[in-house]
TIGU-849508 format. One record per residue (C-alpha): residue in one letter; residue number from 1; y, x, z. Coordinates in Angstrom, 2 decimals, decimal comma, m for minus. Layout:
REM TIGU-849508
<rec type="A" seq="NUM" v="Y" u="X" w="Z"/>
...
//
This chain:
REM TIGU-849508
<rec type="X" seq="1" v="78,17" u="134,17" w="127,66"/>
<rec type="X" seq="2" v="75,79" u="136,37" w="125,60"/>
<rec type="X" seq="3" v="78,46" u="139,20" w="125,62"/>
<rec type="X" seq="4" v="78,75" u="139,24" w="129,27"/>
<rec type="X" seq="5" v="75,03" u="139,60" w="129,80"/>
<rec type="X" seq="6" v="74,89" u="142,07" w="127,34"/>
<rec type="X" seq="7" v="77,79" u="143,80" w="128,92"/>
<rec type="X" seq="8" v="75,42" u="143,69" w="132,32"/>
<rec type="X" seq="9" v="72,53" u="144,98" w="130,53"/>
<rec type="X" seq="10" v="74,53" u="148,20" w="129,48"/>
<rec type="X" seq="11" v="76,17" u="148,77" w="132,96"/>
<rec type="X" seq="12" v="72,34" u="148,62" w="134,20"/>
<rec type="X" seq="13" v="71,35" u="150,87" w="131,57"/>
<rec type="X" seq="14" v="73,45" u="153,19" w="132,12"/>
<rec type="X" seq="15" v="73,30" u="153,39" w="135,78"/>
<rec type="X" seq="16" v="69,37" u="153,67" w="135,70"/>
<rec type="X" seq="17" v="70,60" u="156,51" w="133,35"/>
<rec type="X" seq="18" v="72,59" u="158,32" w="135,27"/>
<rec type="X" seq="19" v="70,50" u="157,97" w="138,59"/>
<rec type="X" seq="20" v="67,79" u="159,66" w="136,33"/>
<rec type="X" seq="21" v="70,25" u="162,36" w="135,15"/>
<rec type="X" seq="22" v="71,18" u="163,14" w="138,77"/>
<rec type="X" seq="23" v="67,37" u="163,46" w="139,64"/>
<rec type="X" seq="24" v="66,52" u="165,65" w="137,14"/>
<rec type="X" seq="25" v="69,85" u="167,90" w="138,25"/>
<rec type="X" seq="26" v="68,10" u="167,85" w="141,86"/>
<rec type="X" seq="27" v="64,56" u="168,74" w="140,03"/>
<rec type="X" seq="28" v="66,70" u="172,00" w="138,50"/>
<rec type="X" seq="29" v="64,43" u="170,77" w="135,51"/>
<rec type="X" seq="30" v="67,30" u="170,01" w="132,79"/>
<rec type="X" seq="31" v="71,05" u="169,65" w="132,54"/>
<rec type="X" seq="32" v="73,14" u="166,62" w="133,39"/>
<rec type="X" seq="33" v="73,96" u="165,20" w="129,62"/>
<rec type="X" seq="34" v="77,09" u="164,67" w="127,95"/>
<rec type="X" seq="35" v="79,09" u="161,53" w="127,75"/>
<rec type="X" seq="36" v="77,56" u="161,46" w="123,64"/>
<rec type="X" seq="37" v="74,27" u="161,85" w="124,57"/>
<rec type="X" seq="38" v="74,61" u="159,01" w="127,28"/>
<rec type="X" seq="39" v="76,31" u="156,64" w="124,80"/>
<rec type="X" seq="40" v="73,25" u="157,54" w="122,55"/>
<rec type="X" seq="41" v="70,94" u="157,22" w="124,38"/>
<rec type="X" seq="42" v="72,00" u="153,45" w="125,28"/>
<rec type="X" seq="43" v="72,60" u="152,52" w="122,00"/>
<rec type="X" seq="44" v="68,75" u="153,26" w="121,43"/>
<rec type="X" seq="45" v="67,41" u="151,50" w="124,34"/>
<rec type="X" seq="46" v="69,68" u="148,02" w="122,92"/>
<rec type="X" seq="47" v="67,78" u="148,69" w="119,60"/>
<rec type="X" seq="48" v="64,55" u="147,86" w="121,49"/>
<rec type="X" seq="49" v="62,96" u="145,42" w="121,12"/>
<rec type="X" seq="50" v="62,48" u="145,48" w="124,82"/>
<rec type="X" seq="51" v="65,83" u="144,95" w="125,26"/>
<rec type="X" seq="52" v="66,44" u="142,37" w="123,20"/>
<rec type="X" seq="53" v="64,31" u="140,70" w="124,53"/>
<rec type="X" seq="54" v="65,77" u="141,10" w="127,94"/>
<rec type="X" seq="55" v="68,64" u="140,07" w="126,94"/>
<rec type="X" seq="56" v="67,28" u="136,48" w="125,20"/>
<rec type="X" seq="57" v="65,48" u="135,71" w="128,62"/>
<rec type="X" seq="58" v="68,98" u="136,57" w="130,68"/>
<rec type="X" seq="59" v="70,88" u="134,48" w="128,74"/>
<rec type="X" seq="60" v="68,65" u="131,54" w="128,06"/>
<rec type="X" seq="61" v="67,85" u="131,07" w="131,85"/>
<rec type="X" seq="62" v="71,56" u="131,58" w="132,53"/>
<rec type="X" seq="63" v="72,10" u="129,17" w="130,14"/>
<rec type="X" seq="64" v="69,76" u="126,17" w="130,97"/>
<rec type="X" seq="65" v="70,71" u="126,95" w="134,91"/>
<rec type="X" seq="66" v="74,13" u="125,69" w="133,78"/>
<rec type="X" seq="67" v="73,29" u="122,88" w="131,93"/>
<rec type="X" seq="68" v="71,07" u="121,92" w="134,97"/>
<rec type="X" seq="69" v="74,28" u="122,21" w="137,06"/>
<rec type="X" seq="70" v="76,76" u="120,45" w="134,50"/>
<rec type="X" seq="71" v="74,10" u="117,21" w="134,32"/>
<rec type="X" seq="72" v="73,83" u="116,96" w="137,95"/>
<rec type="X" seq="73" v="75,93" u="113,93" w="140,32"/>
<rec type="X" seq="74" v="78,11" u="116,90" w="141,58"/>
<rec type="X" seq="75" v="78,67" u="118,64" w="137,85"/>
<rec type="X" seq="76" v="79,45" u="115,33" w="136,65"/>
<rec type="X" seq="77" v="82,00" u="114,30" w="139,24"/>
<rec type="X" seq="78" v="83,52" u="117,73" w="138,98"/>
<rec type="X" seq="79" v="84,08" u="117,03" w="134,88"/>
<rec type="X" seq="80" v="85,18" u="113,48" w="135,75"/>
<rec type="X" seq="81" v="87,40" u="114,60" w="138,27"/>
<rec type="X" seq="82" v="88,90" u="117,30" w="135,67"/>
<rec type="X" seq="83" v="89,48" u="115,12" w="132,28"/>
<rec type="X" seq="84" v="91,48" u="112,60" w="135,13"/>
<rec type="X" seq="85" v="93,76" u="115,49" w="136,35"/>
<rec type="X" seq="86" v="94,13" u="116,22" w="132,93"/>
<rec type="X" seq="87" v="94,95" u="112,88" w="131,47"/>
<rec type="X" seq="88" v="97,13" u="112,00" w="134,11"/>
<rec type="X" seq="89" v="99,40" u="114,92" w="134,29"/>
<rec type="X" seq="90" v="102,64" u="114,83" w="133,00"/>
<rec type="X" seq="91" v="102,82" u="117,88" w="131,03"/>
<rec type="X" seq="92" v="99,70" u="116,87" w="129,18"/>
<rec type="X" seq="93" v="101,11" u="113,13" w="128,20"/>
<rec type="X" seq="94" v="104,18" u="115,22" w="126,93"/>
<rec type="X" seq="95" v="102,05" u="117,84" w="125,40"/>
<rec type="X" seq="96" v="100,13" u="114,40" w="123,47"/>
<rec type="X" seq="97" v="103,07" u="113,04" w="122,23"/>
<rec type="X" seq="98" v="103,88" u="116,13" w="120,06"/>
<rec type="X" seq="99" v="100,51" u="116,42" w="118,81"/>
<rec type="X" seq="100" v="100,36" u="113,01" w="117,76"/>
<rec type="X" seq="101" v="103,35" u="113,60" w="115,82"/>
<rec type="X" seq="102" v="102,18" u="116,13" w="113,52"/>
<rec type="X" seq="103" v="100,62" u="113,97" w="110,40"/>
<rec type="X" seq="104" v="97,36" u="116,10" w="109,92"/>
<rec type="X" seq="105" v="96,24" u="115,43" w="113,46"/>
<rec type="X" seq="106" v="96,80" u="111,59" w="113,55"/>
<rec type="X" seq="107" v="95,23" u="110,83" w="110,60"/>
<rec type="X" seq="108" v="91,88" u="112,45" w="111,53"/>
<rec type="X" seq="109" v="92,12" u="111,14" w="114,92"/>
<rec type="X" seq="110" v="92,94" u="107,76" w="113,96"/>
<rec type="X" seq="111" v="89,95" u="108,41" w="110,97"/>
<rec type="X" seq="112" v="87,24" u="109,78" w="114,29"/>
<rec type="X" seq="113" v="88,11" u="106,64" w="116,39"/>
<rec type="X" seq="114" v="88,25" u="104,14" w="113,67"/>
<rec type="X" seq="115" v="84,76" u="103,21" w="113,87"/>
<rec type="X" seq="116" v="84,67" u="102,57" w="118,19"/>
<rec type="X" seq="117" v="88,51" u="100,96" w="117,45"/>
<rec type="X" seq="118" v="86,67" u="97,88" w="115,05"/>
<rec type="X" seq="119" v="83,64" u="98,02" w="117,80"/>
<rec type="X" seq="120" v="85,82" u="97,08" w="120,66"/>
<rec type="X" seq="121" v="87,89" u="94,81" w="118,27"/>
<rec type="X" seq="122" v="85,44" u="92,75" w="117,46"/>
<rec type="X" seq="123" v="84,35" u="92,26" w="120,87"/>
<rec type="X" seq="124" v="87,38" u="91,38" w="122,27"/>
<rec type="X" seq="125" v="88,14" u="89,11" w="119,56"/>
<rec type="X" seq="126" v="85,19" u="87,01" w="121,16"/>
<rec type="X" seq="127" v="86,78" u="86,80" w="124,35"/>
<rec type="X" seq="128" v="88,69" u="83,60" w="124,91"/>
<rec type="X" seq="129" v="91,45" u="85,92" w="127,50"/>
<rec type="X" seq="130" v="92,16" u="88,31" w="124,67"/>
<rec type="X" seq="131" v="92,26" u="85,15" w="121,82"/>
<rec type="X" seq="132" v="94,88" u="83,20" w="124,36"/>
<rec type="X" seq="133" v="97,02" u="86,41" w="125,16"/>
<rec type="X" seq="134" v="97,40" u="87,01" w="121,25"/>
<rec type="X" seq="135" v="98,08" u="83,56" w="120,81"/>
<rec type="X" seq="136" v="100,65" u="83,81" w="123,02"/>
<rec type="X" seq="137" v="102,22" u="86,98" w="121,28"/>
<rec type="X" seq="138" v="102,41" u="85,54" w="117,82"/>
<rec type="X" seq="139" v="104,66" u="82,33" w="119,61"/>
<rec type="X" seq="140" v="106,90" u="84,70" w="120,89"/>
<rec type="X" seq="141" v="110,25" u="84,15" w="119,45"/>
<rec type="X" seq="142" v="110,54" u="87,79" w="119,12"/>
<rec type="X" seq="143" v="107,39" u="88,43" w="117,30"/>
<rec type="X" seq="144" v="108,29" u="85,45" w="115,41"/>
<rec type="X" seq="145" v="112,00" u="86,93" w="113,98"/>
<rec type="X" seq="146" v="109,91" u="90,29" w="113,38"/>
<rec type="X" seq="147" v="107,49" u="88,74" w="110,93"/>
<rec type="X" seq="148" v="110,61" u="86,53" w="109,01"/>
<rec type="X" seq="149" v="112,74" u="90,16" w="108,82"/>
<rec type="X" seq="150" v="109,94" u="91,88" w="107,59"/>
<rec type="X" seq="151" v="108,89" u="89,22" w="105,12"/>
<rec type="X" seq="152" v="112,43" u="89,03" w="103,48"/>
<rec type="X" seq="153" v="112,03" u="93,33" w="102,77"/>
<rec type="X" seq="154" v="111,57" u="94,74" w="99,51"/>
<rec type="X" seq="155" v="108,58" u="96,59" w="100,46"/>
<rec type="X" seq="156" v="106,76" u="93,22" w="101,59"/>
<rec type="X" seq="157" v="107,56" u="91,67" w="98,43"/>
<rec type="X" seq="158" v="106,36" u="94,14" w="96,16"/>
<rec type="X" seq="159" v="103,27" u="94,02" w="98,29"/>
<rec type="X" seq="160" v="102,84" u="90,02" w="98,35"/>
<rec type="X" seq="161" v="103,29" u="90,96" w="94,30"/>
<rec type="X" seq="162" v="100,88" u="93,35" w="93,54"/>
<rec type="X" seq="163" v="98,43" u="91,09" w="95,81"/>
<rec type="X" seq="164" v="99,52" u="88,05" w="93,48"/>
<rec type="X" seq="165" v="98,39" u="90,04" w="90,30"/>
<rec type="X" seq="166" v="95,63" u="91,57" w="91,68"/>
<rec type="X" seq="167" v="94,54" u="88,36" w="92,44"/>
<rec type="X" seq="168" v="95,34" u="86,97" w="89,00"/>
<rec type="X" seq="169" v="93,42" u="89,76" w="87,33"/>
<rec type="X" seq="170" v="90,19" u="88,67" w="88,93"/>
<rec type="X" seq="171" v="87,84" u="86,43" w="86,96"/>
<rec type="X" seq="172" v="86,82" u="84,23" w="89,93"/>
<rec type="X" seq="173" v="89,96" u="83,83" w="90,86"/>
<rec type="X" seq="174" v="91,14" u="82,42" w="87,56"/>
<rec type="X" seq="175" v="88,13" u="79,89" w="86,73"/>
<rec type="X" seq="176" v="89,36" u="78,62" w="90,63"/>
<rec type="X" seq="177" v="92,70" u="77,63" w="89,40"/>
<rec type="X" seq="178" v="91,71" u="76,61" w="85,59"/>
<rec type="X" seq="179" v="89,24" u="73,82" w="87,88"/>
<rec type="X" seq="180" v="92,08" u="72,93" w="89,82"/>
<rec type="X" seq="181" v="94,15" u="72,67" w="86,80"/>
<rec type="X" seq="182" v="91,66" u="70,55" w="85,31"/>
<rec type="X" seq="183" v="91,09" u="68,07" w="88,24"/>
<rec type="X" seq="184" v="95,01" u="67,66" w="88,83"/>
<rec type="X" seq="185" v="95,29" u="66,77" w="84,97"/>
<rec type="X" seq="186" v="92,41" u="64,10" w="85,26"/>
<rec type="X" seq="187" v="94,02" u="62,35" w="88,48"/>
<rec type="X" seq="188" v="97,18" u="62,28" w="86,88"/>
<rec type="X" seq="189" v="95,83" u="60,59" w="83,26"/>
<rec type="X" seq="190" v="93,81" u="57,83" w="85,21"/>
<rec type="X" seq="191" v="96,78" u="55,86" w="86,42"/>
<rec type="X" seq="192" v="98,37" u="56,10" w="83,33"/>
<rec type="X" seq="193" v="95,56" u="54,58" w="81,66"/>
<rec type="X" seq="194" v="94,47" u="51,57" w="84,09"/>
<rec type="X" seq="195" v="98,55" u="50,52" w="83,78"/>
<rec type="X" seq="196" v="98,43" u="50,43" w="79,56"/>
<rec type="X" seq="197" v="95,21" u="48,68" w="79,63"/>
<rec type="X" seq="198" v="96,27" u="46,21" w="82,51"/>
<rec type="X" seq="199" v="99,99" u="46,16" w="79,44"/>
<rec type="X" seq="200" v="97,96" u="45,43" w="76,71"/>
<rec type="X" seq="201" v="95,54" u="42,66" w="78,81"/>
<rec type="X" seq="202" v="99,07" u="41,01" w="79,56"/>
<rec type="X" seq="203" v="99,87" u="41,16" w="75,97"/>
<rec type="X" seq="204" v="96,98" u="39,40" w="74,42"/>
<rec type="X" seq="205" v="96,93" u="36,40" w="76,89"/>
<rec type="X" seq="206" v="100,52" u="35,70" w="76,25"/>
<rec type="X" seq="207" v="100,16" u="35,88" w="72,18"/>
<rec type="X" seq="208" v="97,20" u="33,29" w="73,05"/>
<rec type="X" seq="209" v="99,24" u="30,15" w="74,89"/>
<rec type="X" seq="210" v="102,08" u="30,82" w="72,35"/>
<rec type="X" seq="211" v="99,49" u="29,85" w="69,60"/>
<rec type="X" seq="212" v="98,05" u="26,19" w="71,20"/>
<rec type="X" seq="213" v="101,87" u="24,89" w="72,21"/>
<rec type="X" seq="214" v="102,73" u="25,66" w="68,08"/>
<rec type="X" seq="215" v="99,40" u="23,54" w="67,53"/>
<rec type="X" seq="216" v="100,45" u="20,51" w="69,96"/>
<rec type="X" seq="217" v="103,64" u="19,97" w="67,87"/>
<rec type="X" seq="218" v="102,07" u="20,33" w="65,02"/>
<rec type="X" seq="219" v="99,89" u="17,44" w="66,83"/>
<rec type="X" seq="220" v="102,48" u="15,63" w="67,45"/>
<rec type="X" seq="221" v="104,22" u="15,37" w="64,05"/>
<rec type="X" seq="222" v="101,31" u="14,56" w="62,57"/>
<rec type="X" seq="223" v="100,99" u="10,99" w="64,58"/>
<rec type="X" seq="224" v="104,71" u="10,55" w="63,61"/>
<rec type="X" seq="225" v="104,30" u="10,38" w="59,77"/>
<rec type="X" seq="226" v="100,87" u="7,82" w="60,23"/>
<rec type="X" seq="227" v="103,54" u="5,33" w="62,18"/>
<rec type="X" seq="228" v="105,97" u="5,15" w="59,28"/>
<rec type="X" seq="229" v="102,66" u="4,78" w="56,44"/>
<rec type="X" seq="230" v="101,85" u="1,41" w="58,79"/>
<rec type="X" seq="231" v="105,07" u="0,11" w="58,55"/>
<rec type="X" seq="232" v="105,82" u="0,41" w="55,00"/>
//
């Protein structure tokens, strides 16, 4: 834009110029000058600061007049009305495909819209339409065979892996399993130990009746031998 007023600014120049040239021609006072001395002569009025000035003023009302016109109802239906045209055509949707495709441009497009893609995410993840509809997706059947195929790949498993070890390798992690270690150990003992003392309980009462039915035949011999010292 600044080029084009600039470009004005010389035309006028000039013009004002030669009408001056011619004049002074009528006058008989000096010659008509040379295309040099023209070309000079504008060059030195640009230098101005005059001119620049000018030349500021031009553009910046030129500009703001614009941006008056672009933030209007009518600007902005005119924009809206062009991105649609654009988005919609047919050669553009081909024209997107094989941009997407080259590597560079997808991964800074993907990296500019990452931030509004987890906005709108996390919103929708809210919603109880969007929740149901991706419920349904995941019971597809299809879906379904799509996550057993990719689970029985190499690639997954050397990913489920290095997850597994990096998991291992954490400090949390391990004092997590050492307490469930622990706590499985303990439930199993206790069992173990009610049933031997409940064995050994089992024991002693049995040793003890074993002991008074030796004593009541030792009784009982006893009142034997007294009989035959009576008789005699």
């Amino acid at each position: 834009m600044r080029i084009v007023y600039v470009t004005k600014f010389i035309l006028v120049c000039t013009l004002t110029l030669m009408l001056a040239a011619c004049g002074s021609d009528q006058s008989g006072q000096s010659a008509q000058p040379d295309y040099k001395e023209m070309k000079t002569m504008v060059i030195d009025i640009l230098k101005t600061d005059e001119a620049q000035k000018a030349i500021e003023q031009s553009s910046g009302s030129s500009g703001s007049s614009q941006m008056q016109m672009l933030s209007s109802p009518t600007g902005k239906e005119q924009i809206r009305s062009a991105v649609k045209d654009t988005l919609t055509s047919p050669d553009y949707s081909k024209e997107m495909q094989k941009i997407m495709t080259d590597p560079k441009f997808a991964g800074e497009f993907a990296t500019a819209i990452n931030k509004d893609n987890k906005k709108i995410h996390k919103e929708l993840i809210k919603d109880p339409t969007y929740q149901a509809s991706v419920a349904d997706i995941l019971k597809s059947p299809d879906v379904q065979k799509s996550y057993l195929d990719l689970t029985k790949t190499p690639e997954f498993r050397k990913q489920i892996m290095a997850v597994v070890k990096e998991s291992m390798s954490s400090p949390l992690f391990k004092m997590q399993v050492m307490e469930l270690l622990t706590k499985v150990v303990q439930e199993e003992l206790q069992p173990k130990e009610s049933g031997q003392k409940g064995g050994k309980q089992g024991q002693s009462s049995g040793g003890g009746g074993g002991g008074s039915s030796g004593g009541g035949e030792g009784g009982g011999g006893g009142g034997g031998s007294s009989g035959g010292s009576s008789g005699s």
